[in-house]
N, C-alpha and C positions, 0 to 999 in steps of 0.2 A: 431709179433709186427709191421714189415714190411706193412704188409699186410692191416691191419687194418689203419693205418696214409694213406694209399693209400685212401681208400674208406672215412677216414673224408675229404683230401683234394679233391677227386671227390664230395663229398656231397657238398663242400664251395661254387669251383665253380658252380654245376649246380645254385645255390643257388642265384649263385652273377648273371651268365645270365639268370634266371628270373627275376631280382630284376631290372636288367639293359634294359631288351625287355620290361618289364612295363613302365619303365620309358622312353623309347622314342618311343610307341606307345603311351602313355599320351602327350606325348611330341607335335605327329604325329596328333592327334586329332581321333585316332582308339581307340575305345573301347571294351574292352576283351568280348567276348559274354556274359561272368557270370554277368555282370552288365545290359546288357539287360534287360529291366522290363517283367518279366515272366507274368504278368497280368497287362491289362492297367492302368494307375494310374487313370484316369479321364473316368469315361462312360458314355458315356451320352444316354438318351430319347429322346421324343418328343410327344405331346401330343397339340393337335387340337382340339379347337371348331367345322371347317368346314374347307374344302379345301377350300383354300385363297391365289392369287399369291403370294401377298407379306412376308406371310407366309414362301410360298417353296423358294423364293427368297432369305430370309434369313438363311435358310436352306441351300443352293447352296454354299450364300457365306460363310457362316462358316466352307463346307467342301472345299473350297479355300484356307482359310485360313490353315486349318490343311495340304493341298499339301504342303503350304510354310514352315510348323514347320515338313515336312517329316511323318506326322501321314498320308497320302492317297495319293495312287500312282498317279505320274504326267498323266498317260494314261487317268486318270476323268476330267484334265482341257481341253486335247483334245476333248474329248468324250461332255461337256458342253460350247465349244467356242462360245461365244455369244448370250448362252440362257439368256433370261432374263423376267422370269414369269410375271414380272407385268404390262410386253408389249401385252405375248400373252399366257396364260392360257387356261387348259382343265382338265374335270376330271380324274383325273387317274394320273395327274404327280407328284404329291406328293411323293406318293407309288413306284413310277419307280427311284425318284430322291432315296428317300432311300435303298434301295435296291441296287441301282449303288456304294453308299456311302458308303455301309457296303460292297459289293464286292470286293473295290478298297481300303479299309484296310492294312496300313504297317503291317504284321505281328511283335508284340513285339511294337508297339508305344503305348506311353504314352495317347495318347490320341483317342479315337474311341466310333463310337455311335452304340449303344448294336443292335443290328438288332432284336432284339423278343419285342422292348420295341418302338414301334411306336404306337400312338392310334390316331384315328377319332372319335370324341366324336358322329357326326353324323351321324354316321354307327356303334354304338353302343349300348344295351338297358343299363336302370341302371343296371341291376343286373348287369353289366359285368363291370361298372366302377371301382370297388374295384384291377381288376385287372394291373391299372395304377400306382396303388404305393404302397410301401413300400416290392418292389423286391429287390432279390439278383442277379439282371445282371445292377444293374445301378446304380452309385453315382451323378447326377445331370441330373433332366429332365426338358428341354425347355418346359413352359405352353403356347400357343400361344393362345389369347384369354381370353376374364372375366372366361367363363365358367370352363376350365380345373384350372384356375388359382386357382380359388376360391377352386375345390374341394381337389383340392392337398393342398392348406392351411391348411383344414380342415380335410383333412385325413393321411396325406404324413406324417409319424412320424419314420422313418427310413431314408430316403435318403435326399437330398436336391432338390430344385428346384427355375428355375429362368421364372418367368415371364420377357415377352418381348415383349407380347401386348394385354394390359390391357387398357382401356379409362380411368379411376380413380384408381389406387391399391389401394389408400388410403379410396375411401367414397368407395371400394368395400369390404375392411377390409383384404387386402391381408399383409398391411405392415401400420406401423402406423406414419410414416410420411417419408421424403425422406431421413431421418438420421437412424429411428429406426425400428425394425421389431419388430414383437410380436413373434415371434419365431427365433430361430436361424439356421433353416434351410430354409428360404425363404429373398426369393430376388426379386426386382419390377422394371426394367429398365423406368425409367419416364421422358420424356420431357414436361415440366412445362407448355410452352407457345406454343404448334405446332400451336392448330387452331386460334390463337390471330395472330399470323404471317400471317395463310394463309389468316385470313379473313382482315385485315390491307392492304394486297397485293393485295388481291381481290379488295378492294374499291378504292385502287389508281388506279387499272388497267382499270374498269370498268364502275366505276363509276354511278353505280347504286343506285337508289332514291328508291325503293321497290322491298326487296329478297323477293321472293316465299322458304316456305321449308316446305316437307313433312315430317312426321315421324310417329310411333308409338304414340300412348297416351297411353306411359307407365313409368315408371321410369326409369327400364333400355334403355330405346329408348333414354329418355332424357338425360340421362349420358355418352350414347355414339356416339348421335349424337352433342354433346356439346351444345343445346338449351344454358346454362346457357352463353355460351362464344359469341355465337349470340347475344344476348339479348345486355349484355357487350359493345359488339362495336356497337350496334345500337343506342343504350345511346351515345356514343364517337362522333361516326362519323355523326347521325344524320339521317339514313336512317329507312324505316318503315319495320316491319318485317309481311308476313303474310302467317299463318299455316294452312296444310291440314293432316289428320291422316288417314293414311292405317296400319291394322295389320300388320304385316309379317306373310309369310306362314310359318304353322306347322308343311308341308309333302309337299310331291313333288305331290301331288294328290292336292291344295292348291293355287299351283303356278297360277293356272288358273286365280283362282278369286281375286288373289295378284296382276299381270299385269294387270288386268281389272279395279279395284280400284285405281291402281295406275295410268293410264291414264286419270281416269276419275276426280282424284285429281291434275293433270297439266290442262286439262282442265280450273277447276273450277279457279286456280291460273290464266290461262292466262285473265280469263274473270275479276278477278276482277284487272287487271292491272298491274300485277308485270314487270317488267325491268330483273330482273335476279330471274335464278331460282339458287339456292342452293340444291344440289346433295347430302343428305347427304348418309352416311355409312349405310347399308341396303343390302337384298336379288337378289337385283339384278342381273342377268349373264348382265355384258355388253355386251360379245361378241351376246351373241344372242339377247337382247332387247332393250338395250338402245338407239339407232339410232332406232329403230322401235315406241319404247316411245315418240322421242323427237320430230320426222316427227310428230307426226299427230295433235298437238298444239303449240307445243312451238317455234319450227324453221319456221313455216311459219308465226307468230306472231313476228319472228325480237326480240325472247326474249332472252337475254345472258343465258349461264350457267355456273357454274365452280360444280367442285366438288371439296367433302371432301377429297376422297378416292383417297389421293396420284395422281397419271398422270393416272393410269389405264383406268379411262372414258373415257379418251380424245382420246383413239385409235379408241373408237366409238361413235364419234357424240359431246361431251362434248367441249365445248369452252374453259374454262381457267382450270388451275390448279396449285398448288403449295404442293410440298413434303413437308409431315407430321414426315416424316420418310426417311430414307438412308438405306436398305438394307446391303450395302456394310461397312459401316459407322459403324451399330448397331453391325453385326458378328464380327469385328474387335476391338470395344469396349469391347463386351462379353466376347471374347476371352482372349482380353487381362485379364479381371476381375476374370478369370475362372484363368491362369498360374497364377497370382499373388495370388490365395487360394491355389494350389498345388503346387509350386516351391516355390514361397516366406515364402511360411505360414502365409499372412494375413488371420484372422479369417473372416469366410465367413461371419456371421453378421456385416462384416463391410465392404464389400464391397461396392466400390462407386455407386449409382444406377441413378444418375440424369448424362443425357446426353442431350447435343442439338443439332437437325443434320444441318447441313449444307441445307436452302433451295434451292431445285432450281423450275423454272418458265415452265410451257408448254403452247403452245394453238393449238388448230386445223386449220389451216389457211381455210381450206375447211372451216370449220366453218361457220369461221370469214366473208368469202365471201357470203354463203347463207343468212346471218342475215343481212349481209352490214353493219359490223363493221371494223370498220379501227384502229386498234392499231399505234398509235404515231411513229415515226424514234426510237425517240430517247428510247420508251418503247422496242420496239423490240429490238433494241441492247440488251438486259438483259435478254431476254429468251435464257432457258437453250436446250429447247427441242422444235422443230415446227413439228406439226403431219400435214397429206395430205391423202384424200384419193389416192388408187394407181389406 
């Protein structure tokens, strides 16, 4: 009988110092390994129209973001100290960016991006698109682009997915207004007003009397080089607008006759008198053309330019610019949108999707000097960014 009261009151206590090393390792902010999520709770994708800095830029910062929630080793902030894609882009770094991403992996965090589930739509044939969705290595994939966006609307009937850079989600049919979806697994991050902003800031800056703008004559060209929001403030502000139409290339065999059109549609712009050209979103590599483009009409015509396409132009040859988008801004938005469906439990079809970024201002001072334009004292003060050749 001895014996037995021995071994309940050893059983109490082991009992009572478990119950007591729980409670001040809860206490401690340690957590038992058994609670460690044995599989990520949140996986994510990624799925591309095209290599696009701004793309991989928000890529970068979103796995910035996870260093700080401890989902990816702090050795990746060292390893990407003041990359910043939409300065200085090349083929190939999308695919190096993730790869580094999914290397540098907490093992056991909650959150991580599936490393077999990356796609390049334009390195891809159709038959292989099917392989984009409705996998079992991912619960939420980034659509970057109308393209991927659309197709995952249409096909994605397993997982979820969030558009992030879409021109219209709504007249694309991804989501049926900035309250409702048509499905309950898609999501459409949208800023209502970007290019109303950029082109308002353009005309106080510039002050131009007749934009030049080339594009497509197509409907997609029209909805996503924002013709309708042109038009808009040209009514407003009172300036003339006048249009040249180059295809975009279909294949890199293409591109030839893509640059060739497209010079010879600045041409025709400087001749019939335009003030400012409008840069819109389009095929172009800035790094290798666009200062080759702008030399042989437009800058020795004294003609301004700005672009659509966020500040990226402006590192080569592009005059003004004003951000459309905040790279850093969106991943942090998303993110946050992303914890609040998996910690919180808001239902994903209600996640918030209308965001506005913060803009800020660029110009190329070299520019400014070739064309012998003088921005104001007091305009300069409020640029955010002065670009220079080196």
């Amino acid at each position: 009988m001895r014996s037995k009261k021995k071994w309940v009151i050893l059983l109490c206590c082991f009992s009572l110092m478990v119950s007591v090393g729980a409670f001040y390792a809860s206490q401690s902010g340690l957590t038992p390994k058994s609670t460690v999520h044995a599989a990520p709770l949140v996986r994510i994708g990624f799925a591309q129209t095209r290599e696009y800095g701004s793309f991989s830029q928000v890529l970068l910062e979103t796995a910035r973001e996870l260093v700080e929630a401890g989902c990816i080793s702090e050795a990746f902030l060292d390893k990407y100290e003041g990359v910043n894609y939409e300065m200085h882009f090349k083929e190939g770094d999308t695919k190096k960016l993730w790869k580094d991403i999914c290397d540098a992996a907490v093992e056991g965090a909650p959150y991580r991006f599936a490393r077999d589930a990356f796609f390049d739509m334009n390195e891809m044939s159709k038959e292989e698109y099917p392989r984009m969705v409705n996998r079992n290595d991912v619960d939420i994939t980034f659509t970057m682009g109308t393209d991927p966006s659309v197709y995952f609307f249409e096909h994605e009937k397993k997982n979820k997915f969030m558009s992030l850079y879409t021109a219209d989600p709504i007249k694309s049919g991804i989501v049926k207004s900035t309250t409702e979806r048509y499905t309950d697994n898609s999501y459409a991050l949208m800023d209502l007003t970007p290019y109303l902003r950029q082109l308002d800031a353009g005309y106080k800056f510039l002050q131009f009397k007749k934009l030049g703008v080339v594009y497509e004559d197509s409907e997609a060209a029209y909805d996503y080089s924002d013709i309708k929001e042109i038009e808009q403030k040209a009514e407003e502000h009172g300036f003339e607008v006048v249009y040249e139409h180059v295809d975009e290339p279909v294949s890199e065999e293409d591109f030839d006759r893509y640059y060739e059109e497209l010079k010879q549609a600045y041409r025709n712009l400087a001749a019939k008198g335009i003030d400012c050209l409008y840069i819109t979103i389009s095929s172009i590599n800035y790094e290798e053309k666009m200062q080759e483009l702008l030399d042989d009409a437009i800058i020795p015509a004294g003609i301004k330019t700005m672009a659509q396409d966020d500040l990226a132009p402006l590192a080569y040859g592009v005059l003004f610019g004003v951000t459309i988008s905040d790279a850093k801004e969106v991943a942090a938005y998303v993110f946050a949108q992303i914890k609040s469906y998996a910690e919180e439990g808001v239902p994903f079809d209600e996640l918030d999707m209308v965001y506005e970024c913060t803009p800020k201002i660029g110009i190329n001072y070299t520019t400014a000097k070739r064309i012998h334009f003088n921005l104001p004292f007091e305009d300069m003060q409020i640029v955010d960014v002065i670009y220079k050749d080196e």
